[in-house]
OpenMM code with the backbone's topology and positions (N, CA, C; nanometers):
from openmm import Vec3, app, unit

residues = "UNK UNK UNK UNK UNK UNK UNK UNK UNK UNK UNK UNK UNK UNK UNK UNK UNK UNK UNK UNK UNK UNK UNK UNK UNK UNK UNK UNK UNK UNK UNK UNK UNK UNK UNK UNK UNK UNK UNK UNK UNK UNK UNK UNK UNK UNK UNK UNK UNK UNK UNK UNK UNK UNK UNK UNK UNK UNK UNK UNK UNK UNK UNK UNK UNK UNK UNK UNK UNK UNK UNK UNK UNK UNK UNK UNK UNK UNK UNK UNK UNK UNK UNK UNK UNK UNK UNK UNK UNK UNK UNK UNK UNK UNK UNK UNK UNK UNK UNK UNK UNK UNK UNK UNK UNK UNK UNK UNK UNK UNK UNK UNK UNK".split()
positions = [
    Vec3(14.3912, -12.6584, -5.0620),
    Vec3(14.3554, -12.6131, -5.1940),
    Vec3(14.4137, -12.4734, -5.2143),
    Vec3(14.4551, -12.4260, -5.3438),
    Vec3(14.5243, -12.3370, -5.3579),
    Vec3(14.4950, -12.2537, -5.4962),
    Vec3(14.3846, -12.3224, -5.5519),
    Vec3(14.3737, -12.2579, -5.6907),
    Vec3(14.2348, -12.3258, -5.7520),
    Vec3(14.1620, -12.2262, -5.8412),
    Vec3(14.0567, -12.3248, -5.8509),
    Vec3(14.0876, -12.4140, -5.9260),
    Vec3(13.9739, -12.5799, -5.9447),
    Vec3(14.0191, -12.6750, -6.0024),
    Vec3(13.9388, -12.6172, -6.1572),
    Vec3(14.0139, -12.7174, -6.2473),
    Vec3(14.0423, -12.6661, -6.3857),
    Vec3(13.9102, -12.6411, -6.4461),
    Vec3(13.8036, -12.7078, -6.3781),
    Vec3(13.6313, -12.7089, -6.4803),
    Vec3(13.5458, -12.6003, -6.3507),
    Vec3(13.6359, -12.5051, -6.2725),
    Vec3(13.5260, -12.4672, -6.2070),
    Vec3(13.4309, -12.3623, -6.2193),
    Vec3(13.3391, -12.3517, -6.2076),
    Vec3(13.1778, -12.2285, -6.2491),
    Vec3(13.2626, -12.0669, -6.2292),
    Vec3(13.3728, -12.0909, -6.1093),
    Vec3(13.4185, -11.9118, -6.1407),
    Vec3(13.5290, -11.8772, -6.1998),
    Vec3(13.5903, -11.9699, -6.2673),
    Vec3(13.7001, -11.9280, -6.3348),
    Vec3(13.6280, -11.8594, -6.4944),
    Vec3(13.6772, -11.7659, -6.5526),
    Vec3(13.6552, -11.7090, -6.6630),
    Vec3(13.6599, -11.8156, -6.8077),
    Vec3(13.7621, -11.9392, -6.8450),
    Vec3(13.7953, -11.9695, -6.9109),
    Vec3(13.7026, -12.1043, -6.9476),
    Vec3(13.6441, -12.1200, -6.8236),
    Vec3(13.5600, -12.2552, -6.8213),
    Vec3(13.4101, -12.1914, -6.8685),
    Vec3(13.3253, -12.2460, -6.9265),
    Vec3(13.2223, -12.2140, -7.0125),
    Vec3(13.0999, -12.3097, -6.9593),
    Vec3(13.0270, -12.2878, -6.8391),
    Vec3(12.9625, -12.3690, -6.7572),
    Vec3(12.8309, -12.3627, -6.8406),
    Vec3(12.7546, -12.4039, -6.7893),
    Vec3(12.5997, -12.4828, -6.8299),
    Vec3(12.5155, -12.4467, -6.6991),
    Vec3(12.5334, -12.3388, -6.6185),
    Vec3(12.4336, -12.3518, -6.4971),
    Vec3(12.3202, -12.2206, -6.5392),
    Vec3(12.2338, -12.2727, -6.4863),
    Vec3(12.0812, -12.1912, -6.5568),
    Vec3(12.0658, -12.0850, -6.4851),
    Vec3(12.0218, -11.9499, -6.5392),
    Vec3(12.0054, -11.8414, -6.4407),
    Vec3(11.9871, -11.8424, -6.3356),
    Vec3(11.8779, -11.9174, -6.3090),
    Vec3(11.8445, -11.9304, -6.1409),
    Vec3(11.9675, -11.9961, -6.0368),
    Vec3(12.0193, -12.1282, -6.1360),
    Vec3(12.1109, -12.1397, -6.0052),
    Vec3(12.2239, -12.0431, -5.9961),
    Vec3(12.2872, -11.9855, -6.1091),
    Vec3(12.4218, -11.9026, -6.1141),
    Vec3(12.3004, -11.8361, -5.9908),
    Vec3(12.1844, -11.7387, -6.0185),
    Vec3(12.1464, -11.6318, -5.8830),
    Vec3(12.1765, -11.7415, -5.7625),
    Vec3(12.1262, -11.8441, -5.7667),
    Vec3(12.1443, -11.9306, -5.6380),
    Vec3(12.2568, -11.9233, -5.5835),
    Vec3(12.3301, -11.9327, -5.6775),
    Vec3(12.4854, -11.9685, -5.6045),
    Vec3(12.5316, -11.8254, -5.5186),
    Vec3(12.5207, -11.6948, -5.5978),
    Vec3(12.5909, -11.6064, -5.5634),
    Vec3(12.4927, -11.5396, -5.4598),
    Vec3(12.3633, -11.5744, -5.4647),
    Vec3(12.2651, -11.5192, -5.3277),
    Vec3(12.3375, -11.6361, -5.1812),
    Vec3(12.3564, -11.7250, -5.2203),
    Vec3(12.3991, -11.8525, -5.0651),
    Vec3(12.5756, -11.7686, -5.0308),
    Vec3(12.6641, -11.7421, -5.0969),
    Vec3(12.7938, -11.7147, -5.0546),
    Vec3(12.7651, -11.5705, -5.0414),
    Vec3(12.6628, -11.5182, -5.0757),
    Vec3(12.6961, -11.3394, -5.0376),
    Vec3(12.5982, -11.3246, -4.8819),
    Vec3(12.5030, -11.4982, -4.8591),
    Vec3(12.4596, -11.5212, -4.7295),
    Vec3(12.4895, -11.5719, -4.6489),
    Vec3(12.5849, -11.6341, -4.6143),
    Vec3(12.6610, -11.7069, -4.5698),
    Vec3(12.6693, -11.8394, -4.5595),
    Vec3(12.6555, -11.8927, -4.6958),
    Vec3(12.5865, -12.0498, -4.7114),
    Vec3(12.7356, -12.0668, -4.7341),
    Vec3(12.7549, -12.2001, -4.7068),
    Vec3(12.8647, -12.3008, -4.7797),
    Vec3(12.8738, -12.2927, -4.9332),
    Vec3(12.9529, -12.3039, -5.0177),
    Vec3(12.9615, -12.3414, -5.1348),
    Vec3(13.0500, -12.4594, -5.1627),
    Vec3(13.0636, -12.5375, -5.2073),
    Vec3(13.2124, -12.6973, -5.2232),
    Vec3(13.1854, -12.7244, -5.3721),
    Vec3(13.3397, -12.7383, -5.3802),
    Vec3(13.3669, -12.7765, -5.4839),
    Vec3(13.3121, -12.8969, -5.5408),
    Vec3(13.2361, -12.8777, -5.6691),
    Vec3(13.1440, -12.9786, -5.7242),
    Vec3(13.2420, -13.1023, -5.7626),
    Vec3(13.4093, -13.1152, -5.7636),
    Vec3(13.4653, -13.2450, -5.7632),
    Vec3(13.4374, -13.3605, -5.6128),
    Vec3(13.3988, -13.2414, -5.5554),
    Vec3(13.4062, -13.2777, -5.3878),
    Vec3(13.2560, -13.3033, -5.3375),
    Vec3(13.1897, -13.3152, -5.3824),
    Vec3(13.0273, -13.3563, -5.3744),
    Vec3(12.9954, -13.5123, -5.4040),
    Vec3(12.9176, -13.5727, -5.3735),
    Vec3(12.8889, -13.6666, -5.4233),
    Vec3(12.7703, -13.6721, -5.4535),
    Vec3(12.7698, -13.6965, -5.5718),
    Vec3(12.6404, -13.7054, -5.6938),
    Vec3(12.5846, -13.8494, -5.7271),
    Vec3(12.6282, -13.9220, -5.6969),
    Vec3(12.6453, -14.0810, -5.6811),
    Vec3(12.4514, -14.1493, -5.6787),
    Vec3(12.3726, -14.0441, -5.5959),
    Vec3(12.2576, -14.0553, -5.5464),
    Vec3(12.1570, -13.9502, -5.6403),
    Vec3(12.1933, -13.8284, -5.6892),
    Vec3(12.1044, -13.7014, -5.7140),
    Vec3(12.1840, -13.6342, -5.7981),
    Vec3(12.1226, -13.5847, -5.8593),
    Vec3(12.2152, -13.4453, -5.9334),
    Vec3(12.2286, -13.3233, -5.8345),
    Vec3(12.1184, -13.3455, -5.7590),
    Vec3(12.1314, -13.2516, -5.6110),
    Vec3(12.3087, -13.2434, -5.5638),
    Vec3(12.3488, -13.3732, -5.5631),
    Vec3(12.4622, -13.3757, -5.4629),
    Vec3(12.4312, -13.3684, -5.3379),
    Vec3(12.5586, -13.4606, -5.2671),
    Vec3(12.5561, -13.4732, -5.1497),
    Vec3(12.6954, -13.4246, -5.0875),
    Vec3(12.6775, -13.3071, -4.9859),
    Vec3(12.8018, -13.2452, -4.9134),
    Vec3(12.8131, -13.3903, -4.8323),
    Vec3(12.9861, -13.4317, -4.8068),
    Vec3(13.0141, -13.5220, -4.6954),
    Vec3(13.1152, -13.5142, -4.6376),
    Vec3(13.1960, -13.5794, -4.5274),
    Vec3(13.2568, -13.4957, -4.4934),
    Vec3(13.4262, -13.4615, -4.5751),
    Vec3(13.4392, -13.5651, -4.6717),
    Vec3(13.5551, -13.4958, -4.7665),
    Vec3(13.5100, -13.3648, -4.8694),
    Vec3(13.4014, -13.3443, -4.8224),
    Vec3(13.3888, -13.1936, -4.9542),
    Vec3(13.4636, -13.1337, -4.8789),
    Vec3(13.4999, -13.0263, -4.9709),
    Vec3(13.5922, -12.8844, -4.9780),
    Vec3(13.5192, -12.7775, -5.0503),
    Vec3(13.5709, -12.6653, -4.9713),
    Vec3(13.5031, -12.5387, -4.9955),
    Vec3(13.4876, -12.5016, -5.1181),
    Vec3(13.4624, -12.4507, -5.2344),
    Vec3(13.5074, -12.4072, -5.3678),
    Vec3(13.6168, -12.2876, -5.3503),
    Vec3(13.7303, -12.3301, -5.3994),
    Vec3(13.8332, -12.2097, -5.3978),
    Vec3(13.7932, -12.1053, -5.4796),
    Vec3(13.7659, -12.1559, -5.5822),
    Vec3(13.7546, -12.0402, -5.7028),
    Vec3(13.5941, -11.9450, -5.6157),
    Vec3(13.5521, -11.9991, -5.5289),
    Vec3(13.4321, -11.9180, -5.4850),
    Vec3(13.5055, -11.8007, -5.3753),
    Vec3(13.5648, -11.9061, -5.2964),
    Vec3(13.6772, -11.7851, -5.1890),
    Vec3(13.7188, -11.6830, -5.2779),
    Vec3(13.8370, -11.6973, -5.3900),
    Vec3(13.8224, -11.6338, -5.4839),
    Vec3(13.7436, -11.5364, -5.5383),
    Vec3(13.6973, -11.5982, -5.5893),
    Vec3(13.5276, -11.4897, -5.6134),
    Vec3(13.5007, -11.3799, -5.5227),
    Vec3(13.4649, -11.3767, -5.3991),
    Vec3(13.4289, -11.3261, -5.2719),
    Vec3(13.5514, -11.2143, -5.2457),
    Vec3(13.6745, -11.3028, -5.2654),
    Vec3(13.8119, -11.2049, -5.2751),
    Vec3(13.7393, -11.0972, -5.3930),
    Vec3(13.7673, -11.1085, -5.4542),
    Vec3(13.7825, -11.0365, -5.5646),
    Vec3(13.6843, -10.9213, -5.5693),
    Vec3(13.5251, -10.9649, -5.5242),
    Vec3(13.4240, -10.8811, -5.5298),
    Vec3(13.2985, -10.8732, -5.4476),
    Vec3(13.3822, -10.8839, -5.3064),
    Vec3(13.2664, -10.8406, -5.2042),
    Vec3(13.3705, -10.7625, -5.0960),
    Vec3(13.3042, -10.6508, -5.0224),
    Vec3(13.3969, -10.6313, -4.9131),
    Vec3(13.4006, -10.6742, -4.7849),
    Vec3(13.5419, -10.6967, -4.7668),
    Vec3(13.5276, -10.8400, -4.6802),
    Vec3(13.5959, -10.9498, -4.7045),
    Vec3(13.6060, -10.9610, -4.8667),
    Vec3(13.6176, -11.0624, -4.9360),
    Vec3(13.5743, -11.1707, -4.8465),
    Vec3(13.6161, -11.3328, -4.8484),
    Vec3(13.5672, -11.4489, -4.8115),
    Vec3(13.5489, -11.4737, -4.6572),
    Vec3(13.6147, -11.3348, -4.5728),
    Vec3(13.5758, -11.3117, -4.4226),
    Vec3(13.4401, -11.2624, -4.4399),
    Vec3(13.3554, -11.2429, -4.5304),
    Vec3(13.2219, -11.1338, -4.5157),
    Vec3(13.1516, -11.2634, -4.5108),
    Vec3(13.1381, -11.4229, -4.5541),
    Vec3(13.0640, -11.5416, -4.5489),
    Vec3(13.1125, -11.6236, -4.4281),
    Vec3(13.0479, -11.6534, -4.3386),
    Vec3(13.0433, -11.7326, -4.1914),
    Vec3(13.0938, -11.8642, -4.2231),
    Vec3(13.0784, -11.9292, -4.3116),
    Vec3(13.0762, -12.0789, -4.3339),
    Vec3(13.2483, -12.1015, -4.3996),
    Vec3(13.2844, -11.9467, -4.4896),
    Vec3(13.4656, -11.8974, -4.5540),
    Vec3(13.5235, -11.8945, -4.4474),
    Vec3(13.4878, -11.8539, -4.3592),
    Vec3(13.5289, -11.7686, -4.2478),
    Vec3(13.5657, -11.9266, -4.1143),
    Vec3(13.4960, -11.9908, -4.1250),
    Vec3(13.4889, -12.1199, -4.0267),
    Vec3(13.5907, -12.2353, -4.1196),
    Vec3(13.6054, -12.2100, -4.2673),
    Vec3(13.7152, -12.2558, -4.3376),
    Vec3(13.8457, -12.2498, -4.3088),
    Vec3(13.8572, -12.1186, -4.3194),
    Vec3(13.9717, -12.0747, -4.2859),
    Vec3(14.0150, -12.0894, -4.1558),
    Vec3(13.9506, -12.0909, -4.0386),
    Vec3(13.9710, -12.1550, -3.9029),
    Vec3(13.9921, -12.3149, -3.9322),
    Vec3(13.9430, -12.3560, -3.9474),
    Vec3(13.9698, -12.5370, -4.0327),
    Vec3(14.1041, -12.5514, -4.0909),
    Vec3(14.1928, -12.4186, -4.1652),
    Vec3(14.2610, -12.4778, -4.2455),
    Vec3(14.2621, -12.5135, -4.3570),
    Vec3(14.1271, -12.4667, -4.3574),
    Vec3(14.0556, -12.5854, -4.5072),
    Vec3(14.1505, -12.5238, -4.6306),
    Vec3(14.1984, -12.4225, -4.6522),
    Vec3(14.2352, -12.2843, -4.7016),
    Vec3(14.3487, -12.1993, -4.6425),
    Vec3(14.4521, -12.1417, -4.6723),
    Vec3(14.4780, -12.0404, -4.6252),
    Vec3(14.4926, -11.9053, -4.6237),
    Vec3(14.4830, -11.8325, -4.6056),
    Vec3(14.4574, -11.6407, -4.6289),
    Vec3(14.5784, -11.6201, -4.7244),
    Vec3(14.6344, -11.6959, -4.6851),
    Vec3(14.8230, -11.6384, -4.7967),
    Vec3(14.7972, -11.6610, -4.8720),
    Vec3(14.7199, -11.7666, -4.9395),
    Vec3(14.6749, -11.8019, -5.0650),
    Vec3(14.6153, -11.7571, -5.1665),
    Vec3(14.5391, -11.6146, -5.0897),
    Vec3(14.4724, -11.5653, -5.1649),
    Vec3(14.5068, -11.4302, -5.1892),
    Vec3(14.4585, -11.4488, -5.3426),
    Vec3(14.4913, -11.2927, -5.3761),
    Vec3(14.3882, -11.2780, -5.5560),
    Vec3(14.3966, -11.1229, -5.5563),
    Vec3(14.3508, -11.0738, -5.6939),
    Vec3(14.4302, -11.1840, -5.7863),
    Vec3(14.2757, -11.2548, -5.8594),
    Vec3(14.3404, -11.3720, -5.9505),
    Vec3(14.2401, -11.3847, -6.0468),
    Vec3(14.3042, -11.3344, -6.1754),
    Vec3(14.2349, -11.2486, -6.2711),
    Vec3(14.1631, -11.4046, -6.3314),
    Vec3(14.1960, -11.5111, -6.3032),
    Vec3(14.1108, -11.6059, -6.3626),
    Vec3(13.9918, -11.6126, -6.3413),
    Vec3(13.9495, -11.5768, -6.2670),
    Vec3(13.8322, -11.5625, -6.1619),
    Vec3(13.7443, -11.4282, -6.2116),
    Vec3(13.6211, -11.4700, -6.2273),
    Vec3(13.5746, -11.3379, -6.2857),
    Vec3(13.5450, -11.2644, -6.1595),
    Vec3(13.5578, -11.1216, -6.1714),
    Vec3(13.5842, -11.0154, -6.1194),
    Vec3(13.4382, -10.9287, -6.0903),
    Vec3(13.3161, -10.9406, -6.1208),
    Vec3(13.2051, -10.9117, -6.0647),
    Vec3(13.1109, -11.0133, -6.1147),
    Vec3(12.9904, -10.9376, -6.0265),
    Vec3(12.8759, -11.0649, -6.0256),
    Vec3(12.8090, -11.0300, -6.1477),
    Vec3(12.8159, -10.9327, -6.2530),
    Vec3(12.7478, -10.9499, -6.3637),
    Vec3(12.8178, -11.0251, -6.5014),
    Vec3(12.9773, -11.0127, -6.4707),
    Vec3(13.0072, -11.0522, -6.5562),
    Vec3(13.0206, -11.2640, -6.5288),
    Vec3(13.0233, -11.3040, -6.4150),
    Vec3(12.9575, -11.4269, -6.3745),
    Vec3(12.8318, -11.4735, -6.4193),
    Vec3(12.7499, -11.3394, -6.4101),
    Vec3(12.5846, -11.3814, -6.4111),
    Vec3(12.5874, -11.4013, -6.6046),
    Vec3(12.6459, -11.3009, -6.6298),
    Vec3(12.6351, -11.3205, -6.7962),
    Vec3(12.7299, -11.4398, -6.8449),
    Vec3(12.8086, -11.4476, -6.7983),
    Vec3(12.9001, -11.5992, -6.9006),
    Vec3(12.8577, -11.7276, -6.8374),
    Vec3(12.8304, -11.7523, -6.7376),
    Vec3(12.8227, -11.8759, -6.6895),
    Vec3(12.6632, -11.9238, -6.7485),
    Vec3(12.5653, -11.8184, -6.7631),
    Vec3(12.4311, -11.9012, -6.7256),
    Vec3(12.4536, -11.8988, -6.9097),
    Vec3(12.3178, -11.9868, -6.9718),
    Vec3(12.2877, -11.9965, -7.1074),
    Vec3(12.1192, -11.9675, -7.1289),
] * unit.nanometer
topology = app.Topology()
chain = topology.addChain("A")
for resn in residues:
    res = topology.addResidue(resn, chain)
    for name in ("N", "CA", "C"):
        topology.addAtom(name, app.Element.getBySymbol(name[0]), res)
């Protein structure tokens, strides 16, 4: 993976539906070292929960994210960090990518409703 996919929660241009609590959810689990995967890569088939299996993939646009605005970037999360040992990802790949919103307030304000 190399870019986020086109509907994802951290790109700026996409206009998500996730409710305060989970946008806090999301960005409290990757600034803890939780997994995050790309919601094409889940299977929902059972729950709206979703189910991680073993074809999920990390969320790029979250590596991303982490790039952009933690220090450390996506080495500061254990689970980014065990990615990138995987392959899942590669470090060259990443860089300042203005699609991607650029702090956690301006995430916390566009994404939730």
């Amino acid at each position: 993976m190399k870019q986020p996919c086109k509907d994802c929660p951290f790109r700026k241009c996409v206009k998500s539906a996730l409710s305060p609590e989970r946008a806090d959810d999301i960005l409290n689990g990757i600034t803890h070292d939780k997994a995050f995967h790309c919601h094409n890569t889940v299977d929902y088939s059972d729950s709206h929960e979703g189910r991680i299996t073993s074809d999920s993939k990390l969320c790029f646009g979250a590596v991303l994210f982490l790039e952009n605005t933690v220090r450390g970037g996506c080495r500061s999360n254990v689970m980014f960090r065990l990615g990138l040992m995987q392959k899942e990802f590669d470090i060259d790949d990443l860089r300042q990518d203005e699609s991607v919103y650029q702090s956690f307030e301006d995430f916390l304000s566009e994404v939730t409703y």
